[in-house]
C-alpha positions as CSV (number, residue, x, y, z in Angstrom):
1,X,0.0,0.0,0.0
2,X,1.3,3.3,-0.5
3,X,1.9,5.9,2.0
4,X,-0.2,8.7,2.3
5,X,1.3,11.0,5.1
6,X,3.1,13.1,2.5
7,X,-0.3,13.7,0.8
8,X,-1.5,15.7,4.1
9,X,0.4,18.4,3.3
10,X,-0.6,18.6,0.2
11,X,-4.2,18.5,0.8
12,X,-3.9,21.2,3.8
13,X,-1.8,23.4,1.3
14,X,-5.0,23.0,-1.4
15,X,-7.6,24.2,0.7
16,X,-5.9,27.2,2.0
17,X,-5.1,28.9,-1.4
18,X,-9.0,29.3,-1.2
19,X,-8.6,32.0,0.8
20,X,-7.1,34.3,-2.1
21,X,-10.5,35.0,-3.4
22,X,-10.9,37.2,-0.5
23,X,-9.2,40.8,0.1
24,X,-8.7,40.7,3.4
25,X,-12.3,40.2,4.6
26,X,-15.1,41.3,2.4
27,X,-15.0,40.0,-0.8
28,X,-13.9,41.9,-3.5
29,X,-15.7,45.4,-3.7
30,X,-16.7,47.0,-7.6
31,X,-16.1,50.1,-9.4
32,X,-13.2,52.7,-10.1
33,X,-15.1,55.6,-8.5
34,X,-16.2,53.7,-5.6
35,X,-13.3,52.5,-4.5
36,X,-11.0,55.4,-5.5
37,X,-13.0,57.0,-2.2
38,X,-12.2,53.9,-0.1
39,X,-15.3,52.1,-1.1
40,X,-17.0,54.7,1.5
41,X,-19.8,54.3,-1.3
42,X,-23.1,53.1,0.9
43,X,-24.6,56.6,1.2
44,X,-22.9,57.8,-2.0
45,X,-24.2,55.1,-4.1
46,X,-24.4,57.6,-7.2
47,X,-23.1,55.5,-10.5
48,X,-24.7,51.8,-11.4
49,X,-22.3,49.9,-8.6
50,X,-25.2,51.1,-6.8
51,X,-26.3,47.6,-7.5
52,X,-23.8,46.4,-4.8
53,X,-23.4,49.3,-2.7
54,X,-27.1,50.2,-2.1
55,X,-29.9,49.9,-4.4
56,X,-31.3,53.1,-3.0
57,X,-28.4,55.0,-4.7
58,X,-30.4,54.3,-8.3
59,X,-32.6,57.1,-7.1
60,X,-29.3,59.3,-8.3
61,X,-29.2,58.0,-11.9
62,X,-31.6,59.9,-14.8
63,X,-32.7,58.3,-17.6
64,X,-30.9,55.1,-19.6
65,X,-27.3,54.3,-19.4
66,X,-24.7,51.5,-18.8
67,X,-21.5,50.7,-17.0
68,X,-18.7,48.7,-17.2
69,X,-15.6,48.0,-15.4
70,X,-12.8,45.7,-14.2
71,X,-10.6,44.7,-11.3
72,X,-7.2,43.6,-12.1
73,X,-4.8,42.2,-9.2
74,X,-0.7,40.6,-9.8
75,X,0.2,39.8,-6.3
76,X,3.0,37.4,-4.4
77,X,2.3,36.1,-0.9
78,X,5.8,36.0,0.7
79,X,7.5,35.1,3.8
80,X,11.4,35.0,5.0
81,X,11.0,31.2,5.7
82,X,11.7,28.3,3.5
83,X,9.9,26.2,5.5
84,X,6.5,25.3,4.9
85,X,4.7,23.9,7.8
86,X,0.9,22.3,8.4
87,X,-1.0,22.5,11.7
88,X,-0.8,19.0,12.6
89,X,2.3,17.0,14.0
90,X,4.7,19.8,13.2
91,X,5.0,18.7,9.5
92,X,7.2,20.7,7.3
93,X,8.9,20.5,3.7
94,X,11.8,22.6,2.6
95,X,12.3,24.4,-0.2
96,X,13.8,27.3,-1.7
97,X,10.2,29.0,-3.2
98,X,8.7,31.2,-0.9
99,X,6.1,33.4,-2.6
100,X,2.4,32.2,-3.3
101,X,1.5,33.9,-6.3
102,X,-2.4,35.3,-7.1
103,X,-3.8,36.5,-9.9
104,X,-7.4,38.1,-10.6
105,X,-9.1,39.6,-13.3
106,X,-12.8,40.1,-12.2
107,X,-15.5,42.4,-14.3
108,X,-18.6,44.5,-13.6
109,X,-21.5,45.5,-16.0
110,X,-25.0,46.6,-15.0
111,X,-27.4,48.2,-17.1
112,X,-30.4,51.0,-15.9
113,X,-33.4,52.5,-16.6
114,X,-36.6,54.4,-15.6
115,X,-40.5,53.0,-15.7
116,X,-42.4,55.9,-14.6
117,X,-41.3,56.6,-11.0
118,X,-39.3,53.3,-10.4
119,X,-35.8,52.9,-11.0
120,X,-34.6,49.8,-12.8
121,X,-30.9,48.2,-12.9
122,X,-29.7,44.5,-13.9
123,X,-25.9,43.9,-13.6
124,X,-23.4,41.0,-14.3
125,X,-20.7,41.1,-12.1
126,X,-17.5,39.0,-9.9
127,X,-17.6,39.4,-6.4
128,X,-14.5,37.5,-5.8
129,X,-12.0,34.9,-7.7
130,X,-9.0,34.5,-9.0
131,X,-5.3,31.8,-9.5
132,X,-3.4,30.6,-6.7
133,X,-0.6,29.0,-7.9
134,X,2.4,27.8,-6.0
135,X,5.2,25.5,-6.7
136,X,8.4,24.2,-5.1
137,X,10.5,21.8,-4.6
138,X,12.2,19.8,-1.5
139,X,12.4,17.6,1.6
140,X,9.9,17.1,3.6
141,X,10.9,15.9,7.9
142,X,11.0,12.4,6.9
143,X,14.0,13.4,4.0
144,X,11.6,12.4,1.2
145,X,12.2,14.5,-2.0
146,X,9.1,16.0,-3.3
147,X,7.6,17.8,-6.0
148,X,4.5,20.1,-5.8
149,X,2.3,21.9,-8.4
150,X,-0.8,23.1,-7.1
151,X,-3.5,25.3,-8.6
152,X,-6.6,26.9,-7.1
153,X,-9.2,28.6,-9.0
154,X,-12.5,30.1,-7.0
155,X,-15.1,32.6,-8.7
156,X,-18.1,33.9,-7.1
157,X,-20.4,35.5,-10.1
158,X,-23.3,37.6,-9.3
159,X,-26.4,38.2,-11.4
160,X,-28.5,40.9,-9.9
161,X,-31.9,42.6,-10.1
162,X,-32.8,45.4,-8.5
163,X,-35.3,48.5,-8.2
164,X,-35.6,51.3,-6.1
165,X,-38.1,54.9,-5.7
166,X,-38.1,57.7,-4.1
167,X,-40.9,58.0,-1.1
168,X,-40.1,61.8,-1.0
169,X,-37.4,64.0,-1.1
170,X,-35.4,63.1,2.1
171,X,-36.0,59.6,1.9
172,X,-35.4,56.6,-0.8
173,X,-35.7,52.5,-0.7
174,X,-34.2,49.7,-2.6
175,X,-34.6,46.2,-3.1
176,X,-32.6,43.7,-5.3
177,X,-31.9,39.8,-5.8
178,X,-28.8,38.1,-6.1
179,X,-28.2,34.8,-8.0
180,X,-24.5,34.0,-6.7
181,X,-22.9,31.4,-8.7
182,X,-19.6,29.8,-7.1
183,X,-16.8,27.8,-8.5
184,X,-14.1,25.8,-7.6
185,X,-11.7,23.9,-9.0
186,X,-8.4,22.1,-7.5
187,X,-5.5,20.6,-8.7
188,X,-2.5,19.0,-6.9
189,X,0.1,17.2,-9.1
190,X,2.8,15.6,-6.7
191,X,5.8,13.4,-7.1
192,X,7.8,12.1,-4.0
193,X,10.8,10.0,-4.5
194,X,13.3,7.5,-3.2
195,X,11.7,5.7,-0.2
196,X,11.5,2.4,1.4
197,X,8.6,0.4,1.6
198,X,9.0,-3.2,3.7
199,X,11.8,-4.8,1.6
200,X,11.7,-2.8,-1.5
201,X,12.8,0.7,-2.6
202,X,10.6,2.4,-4.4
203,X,11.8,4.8,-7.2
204,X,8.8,7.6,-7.9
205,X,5.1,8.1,-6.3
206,X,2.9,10.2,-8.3
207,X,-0.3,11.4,-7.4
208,X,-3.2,13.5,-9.0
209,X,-5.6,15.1,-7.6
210,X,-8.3,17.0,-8.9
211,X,-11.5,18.5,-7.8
212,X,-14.7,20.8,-9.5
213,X,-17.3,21.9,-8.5
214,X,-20.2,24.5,-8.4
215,X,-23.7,25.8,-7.6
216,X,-26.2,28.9,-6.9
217,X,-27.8,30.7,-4.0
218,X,-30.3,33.2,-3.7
219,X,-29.4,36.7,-1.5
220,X,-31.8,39.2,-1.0
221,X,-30.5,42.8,-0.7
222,X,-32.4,45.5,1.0
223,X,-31.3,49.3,1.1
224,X,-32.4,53.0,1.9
225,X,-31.0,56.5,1.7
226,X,-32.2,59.3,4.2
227,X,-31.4,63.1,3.9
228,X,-32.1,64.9,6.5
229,X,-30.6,68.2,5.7
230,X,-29.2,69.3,2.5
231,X,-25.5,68.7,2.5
232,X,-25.7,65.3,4.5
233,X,-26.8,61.4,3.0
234,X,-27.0,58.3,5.6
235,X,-27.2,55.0,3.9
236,X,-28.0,51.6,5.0
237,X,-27.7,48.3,3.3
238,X,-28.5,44.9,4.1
239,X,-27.8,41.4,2.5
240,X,-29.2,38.3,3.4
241,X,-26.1,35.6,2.9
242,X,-27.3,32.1,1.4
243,X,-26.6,28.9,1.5
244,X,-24.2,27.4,-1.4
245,X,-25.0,23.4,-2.2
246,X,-21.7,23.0,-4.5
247,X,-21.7,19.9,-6.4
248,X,-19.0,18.2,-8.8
249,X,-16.4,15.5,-9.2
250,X,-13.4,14.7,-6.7
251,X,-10.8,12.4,-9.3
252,X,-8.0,10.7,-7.1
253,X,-4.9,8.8,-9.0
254,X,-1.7,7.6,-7.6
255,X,1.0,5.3,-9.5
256,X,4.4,3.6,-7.7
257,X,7.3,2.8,-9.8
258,X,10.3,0.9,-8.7
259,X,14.2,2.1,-9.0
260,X,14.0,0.6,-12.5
261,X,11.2,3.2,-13.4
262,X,9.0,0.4,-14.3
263,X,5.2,1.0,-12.9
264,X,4.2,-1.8,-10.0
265,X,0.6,-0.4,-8.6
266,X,-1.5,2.1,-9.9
267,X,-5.3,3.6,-7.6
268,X,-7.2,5.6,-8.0
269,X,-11.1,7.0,-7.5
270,X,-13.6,8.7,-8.5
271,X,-16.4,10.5,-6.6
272,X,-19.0,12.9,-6.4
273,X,-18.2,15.5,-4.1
274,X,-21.1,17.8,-2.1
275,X,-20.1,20.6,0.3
276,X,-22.6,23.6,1.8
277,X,-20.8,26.8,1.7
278,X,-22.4,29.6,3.3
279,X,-22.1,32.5,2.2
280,X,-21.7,35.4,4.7
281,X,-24.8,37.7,5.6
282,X,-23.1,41.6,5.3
283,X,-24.8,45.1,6.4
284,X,-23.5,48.5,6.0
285,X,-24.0,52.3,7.3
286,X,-22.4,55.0,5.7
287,X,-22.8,59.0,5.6
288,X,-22.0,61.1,3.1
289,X,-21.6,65.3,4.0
290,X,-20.7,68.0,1.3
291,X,-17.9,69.9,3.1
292,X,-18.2,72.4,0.2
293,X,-19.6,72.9,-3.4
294,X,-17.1,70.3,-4.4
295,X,-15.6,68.2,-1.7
296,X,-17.8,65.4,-0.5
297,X,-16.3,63.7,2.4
298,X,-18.1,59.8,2.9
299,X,-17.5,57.2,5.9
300,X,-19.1,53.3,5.6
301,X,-19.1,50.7,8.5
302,X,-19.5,46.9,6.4
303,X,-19.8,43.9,8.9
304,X,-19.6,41.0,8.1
305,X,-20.8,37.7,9.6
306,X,-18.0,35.3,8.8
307,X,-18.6,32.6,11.5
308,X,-20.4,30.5,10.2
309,X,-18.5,29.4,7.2
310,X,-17.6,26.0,7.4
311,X,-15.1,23.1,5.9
312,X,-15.9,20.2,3.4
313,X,-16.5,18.3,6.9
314,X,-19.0,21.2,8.4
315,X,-16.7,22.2,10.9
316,X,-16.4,25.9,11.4
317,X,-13.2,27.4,10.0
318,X,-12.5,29.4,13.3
319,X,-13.2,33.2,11.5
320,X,-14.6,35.7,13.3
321,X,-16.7,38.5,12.3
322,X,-15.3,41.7,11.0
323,X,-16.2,45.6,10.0
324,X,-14.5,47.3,7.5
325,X,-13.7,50.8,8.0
326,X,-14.0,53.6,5.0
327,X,-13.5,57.1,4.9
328,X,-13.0,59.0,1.7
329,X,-13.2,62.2,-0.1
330,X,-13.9,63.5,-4.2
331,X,-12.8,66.7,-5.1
332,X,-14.6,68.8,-8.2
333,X,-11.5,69.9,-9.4
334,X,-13.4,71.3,-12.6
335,X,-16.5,70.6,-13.8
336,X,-15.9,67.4,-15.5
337,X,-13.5,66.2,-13.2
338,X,-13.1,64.7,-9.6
339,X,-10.2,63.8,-8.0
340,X,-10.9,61.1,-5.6
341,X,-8.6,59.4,-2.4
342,X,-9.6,57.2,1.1
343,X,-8.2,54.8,3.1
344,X,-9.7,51.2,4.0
345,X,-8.8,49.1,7.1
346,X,-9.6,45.6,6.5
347,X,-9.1,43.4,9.6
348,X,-8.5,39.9,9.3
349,X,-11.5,37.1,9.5
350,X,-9.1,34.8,12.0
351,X,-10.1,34.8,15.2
352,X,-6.8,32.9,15.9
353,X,-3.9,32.8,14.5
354,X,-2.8,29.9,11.7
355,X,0.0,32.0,9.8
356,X,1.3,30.2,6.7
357,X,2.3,31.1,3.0
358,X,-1.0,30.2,1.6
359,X,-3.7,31.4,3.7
360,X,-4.2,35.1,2.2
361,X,-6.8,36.4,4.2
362,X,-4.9,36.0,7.3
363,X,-3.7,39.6,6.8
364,X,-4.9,42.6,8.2
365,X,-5.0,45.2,5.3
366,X,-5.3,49.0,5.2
367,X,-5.6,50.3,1.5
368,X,-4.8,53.7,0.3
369,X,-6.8,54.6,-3.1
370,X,-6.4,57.2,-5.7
371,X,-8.5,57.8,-8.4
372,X,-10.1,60.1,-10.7
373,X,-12.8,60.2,-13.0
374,X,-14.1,62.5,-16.5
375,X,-17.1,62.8,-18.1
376,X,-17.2,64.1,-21.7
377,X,-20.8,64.7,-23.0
378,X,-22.3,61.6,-22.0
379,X,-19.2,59.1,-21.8
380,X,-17.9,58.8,-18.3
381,X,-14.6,57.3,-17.8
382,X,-12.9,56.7,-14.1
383,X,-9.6,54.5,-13.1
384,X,-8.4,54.1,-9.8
385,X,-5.3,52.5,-8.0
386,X,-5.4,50.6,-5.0
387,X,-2.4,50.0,-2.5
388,X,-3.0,47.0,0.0
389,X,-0.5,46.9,3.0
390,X,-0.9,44.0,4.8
391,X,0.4,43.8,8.6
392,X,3.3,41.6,9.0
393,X,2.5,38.3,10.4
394,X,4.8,35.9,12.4
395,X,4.1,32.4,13.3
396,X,5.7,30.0,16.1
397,X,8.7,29.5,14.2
398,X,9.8,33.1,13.7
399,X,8.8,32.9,10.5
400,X,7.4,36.1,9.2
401,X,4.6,36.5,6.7
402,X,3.3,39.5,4.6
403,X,1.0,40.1,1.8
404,X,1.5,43.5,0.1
405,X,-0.3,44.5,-3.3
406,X,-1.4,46.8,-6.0
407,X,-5.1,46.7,-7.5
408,X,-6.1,48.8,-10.8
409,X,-9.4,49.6,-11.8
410,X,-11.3,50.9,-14.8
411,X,-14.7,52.2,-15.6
412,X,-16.0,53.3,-18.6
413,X,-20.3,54.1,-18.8
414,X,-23.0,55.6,-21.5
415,X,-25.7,57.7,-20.4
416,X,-28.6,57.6,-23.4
């Protein structure tokens, strides 16, 4: 039989570079404009990312018009350590690759109109996803060479709904539905070689591993927008969560060759695979205040309820639930343009610590955004540049850990 200790690691490796998809906490957070202020956008809530931010915030958009933009992240994981370890029995493999690299390229459209005195919008868009990739070569504690390849890929894709309408003039609601479509998909190719086994020596192990699967979930999405004086917006948004039933295929293969390379056992299986993902309920209060004629200063509050997001075996991951903190400002530096800046901080969603290369949402993050944005006629066009610093991280070994990257973001929308 073969031995499967060395496929631990690789398995507890796998299911941590699912954390990429996240930044930080909350998942990944539309539009240039928005977050070029710091995402402080839930009393704002003036462009077609109102979809997200607060449906209320259609009430701000006249007549018919569309938007469109995209998310583009190139980041490396790093730590001073080549040492990899795993949180049971102290296991560890050494190598000399020490960076995790992600990679995400996630879009937003949405579409709006208005039927008499209700405001319409329907929008495409990623909420999260992205590569995890990480590869290395070594010894593991047992002086077994090994080589790893591993690949992660998670999406979440949302289609949404939504409507909203003035009540008067200090006061507006908004409802919307969310389809949220997840994906996954694993892949761990891993060779280990020269090891005994009983009397024989055993040349090469290989093993594949590969997993897919994916599913919907309904989130309802609730939001209002109250004015009480002219130069002041509050904003409140609530999302339901859901329940994700992903489904798909778990493929298993392992072959063992002897010193003369010649193959003497080959396994493998097959299986369906079922795992309930739950997808966190969020709410949101923000305030928007126009210092002047042209600087609007905006602060959002987004919680989170992470705790109840569970493992393949429905045992809870151990996260804890967060707020996000936003404050930002945009600047009418001429008519047709704003200068926008802000500043995020993005705790972490551990409630203890379990620091290692792969797990990327183990950082606390504060983000610093610039951005602007023009609009010619009726063409709008905003970018904006995101800066995550990540506190560093260091875990019982001294090892230390950090997670430092830049985000860039386009928009380009139509008003008809």
């Amino acid at each position: 039989m073969k031995n499967f200790r060395f496929l631990k690691l690789f398995l507890v490796s796998s299911l941590c570079l699912s954390s990429f998809l996240h930044a930080g906490t909350l998942f990944v957070i539309p539009g240039a404009e928005a977050t070029g202020i710091g995402g402080a956008f839930t009393a704002v809530a003036d462009d077609s990312t109102a979809i997200y931010y607060n449906p209320a915030g259609l009430t701000n958009l006249e007549g018919n018009g569309f938007e469109a933009s995209c998310f583009f992240m190139d980041a490396k994981a790093k730590t001073d350590s080549k040492i990899v370890f795993t949180d049971e029995e102290d296991w560890f493999y050494k190598n000399d690759y020490d960076k995790l690299k992600v990679k995400a390229t996630i879009p937003f459209f949405a579409g709006y109109t208005k039927y008499k005195n209700i405001h319409l919008a329907i929008g495409i868009y990623g909420i999260g996803g992205g590569t995890g990739k990480w590869k290395g070569e070594g010894i593991d504690n047992y002086n077994w060479e090994q080589i790893w390849n591993i690949k992660n890929e998670y999406s979440f894709l949302v289609y949404n709904l939504s409507g909203a309408k003035k009540i008067n003039e200090k006061i507006a609601l908004g409802v919307g539905l969310n389809i949220i479509q997840m994906k996954e998909e694993q892949n761990i190719y891993a060779i280990e070689n020269d090891y005994e086994y009983g009397s024989e020596l055993y040349r090469r192990d290989i093993t594949n591993y590969k997993k897919e699967t994916d599913d919907i979930g309904y989130e309802g999405v609730l939001g209002a927008i109250y004015k009480p004086i002219e130069k002041l917006k509050l904003g409140f948004t609530f999302k339901t969560g859901c329940k994700i039933k992903l489904k798909g295929d778990l493929d298993s293969t392992w072959s063992y060759f002897n010193k003369y390379a010649e193959e003497i056992e080959y396994g493998g299986e097959k299986n369906s695979y079922k795992r309930d993902y739950k997808y966190p309920m969020t709410c949101s209060l923000g305030a928007g205040y126009d210092i002047t004629e042209k600087m609007l200063l905006a602060l959002s509050f987004d919680f989170a309820h992470f705790s109840k997001i569970c493992d393949e075996n429905d045992e809870k991951l151990g996260y804890k639930n967060t707020c996000v903190i936003s404050l930002g400002t945009r600047y009418k530096l001429k008519e047709n343009l704003d200068l926008l800046c802000g500043i995020r901080r993005d705790p972490s969603l551990y409630k203890k610590e379990n620091v290692n290369l792969f797990n990327t949402d183990q950082y606390a993050l504060t983000v610093l955004t610039l951005g602007a944005a023009y609009r010619y006629k009726s063409m709008k066009f905003a970018g904006s540049i995101v800066y995550n610093i990540s506190d560093s991280l260091t875990d019982n070994y001294d090892n230390s850990y950090e997670f430092d990257s830049v985000v860039y973001r386009g928009t380009i929308g139509y008003n008809f």
